[in-house]
C-alpha positions as CSV (number, residue, x, y, z in Angstrom):
1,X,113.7,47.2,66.6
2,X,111.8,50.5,67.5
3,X,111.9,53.2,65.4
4,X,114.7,55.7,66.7
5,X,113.7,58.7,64.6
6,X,109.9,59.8,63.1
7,X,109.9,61.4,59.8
8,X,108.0,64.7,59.2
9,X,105.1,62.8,57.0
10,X,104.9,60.8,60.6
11,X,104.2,63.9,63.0
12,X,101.8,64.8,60.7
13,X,99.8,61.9,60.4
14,X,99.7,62.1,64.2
15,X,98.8,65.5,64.7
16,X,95.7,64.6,62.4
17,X,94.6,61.7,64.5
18,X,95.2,63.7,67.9
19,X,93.0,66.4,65.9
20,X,90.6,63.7,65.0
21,X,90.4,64.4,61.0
22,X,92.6,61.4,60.0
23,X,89.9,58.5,60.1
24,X,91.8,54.9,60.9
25,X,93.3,53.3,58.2
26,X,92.4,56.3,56.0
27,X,94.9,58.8,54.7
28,X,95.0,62.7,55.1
29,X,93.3,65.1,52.5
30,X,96.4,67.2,50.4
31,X,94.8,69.9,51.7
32,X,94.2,68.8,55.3
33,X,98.1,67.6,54.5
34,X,99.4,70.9,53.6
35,X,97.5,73.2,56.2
36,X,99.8,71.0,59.3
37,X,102.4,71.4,57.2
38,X,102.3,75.0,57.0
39,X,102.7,75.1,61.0
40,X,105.3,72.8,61.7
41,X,108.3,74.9,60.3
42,X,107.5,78.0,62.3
43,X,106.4,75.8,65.5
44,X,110.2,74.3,65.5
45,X,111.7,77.5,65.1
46,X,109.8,79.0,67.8
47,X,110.7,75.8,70.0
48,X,114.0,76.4,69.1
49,X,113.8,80.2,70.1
50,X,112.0,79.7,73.1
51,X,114.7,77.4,74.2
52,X,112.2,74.6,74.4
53,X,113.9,71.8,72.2
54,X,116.1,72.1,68.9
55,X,114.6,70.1,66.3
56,X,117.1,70.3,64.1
57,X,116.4,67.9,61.3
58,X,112.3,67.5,61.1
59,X,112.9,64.1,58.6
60,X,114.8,63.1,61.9
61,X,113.2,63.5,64.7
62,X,114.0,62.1,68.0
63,X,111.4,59.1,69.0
64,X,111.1,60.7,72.6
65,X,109.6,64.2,71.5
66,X,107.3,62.9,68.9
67,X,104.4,62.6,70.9
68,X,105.0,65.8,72.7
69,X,105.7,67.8,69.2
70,X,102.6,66.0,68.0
71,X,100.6,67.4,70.4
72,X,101.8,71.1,69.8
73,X,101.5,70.9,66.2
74,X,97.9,69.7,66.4
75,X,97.2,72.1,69.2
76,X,98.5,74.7,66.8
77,X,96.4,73.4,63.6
78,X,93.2,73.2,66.0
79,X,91.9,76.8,65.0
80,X,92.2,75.5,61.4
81,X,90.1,72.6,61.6
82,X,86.7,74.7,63.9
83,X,88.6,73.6,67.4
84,X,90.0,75.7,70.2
85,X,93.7,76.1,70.5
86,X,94.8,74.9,74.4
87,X,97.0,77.2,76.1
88,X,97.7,74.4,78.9
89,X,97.9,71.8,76.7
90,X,100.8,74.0,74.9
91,X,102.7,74.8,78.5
92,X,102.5,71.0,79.7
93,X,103.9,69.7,76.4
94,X,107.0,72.6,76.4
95,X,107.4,71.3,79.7
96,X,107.7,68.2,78.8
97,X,110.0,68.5,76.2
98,X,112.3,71.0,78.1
99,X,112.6,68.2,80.5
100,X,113.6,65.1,77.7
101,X,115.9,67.6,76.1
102,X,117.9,68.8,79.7
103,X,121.0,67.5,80.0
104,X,121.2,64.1,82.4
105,X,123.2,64.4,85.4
106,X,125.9,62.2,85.7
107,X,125.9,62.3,89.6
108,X,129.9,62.2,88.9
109,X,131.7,64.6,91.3
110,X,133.5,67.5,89.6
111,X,136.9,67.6,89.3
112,X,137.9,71.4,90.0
113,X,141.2,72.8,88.1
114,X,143.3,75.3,90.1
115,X,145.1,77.9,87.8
C-alpha cells in the first residue's frame, strides 16, 4: 500500500537529491541535514500565509504535495549549497500546489434556502 503521508526526515532527503548533494544510497551530512531543516519551518508558514497550502503537521504530510514542497524547499536551500535560487521554478510549484489543495467541485447543483 502506498505511503499516504511523508515524514519531515522524507522531504528532506528529497530536497537533497533534487539539490544533487545526497549521493544514492548515501545519507545526508548533519550539517547538510540541519541547513534544509532550518528552511522548511518558515517555507510552510509562508505557504500557509500566502494562501498556497496549509501544511499543518510536517511529520504528516500529504503524499500529493511532497514532490511539489520538495521542490520549494530545495529551491529555497539552493543559495546554501553555491546554486541559484529559481523564481519560476518557485511560481510553478505554488501553482501547483494551490491547485491539489483547491477544493474539488462536486458538479452537484445547489440547493438554494429562501428565508
Amino acid at each position: 500500500m502506498p505511503d499516504i503521508t511523508k515524514t519531515r526526515t522524507d522531504l528532506i532527503e528529497r530536497a537533497a537529491t533534487e539539490l544533487g548533494v545526497l549521493p544514492s544510497g548515501q545519507s545526508l551530512s548533519d550539517e547538510d541535514e540541519a541547513t534544509i531543516d532550518n528552511l522548511l519551518d518558515p517555507l510552510i508558514r509562508q505557504l500557509a500565509l500566502d494562501d498556497v497550502v496549509d501544511i499543518g503537521d510536517s511529520d504528516a504530510i500529504q503524499s500529493e504535495y511532497f514532490l511539489a514542497l520538495a521542490r520549494l524547499l530545495a529551491n529555497e536551500a539552493a543559495p546554501s549549497f553555491g546554486q541559484q535560487r529559481s523564481e519560476q521554478m518557485r511560481a510553478e510549484n505554488e501553482a501547483l500546489l494551490r491547485r491539489m489543495a483547491a477544493t474539488k467541485s462536486t458538479r452537484e447543483p445547489l440547493k438554494a434556502v429562501y428565508y
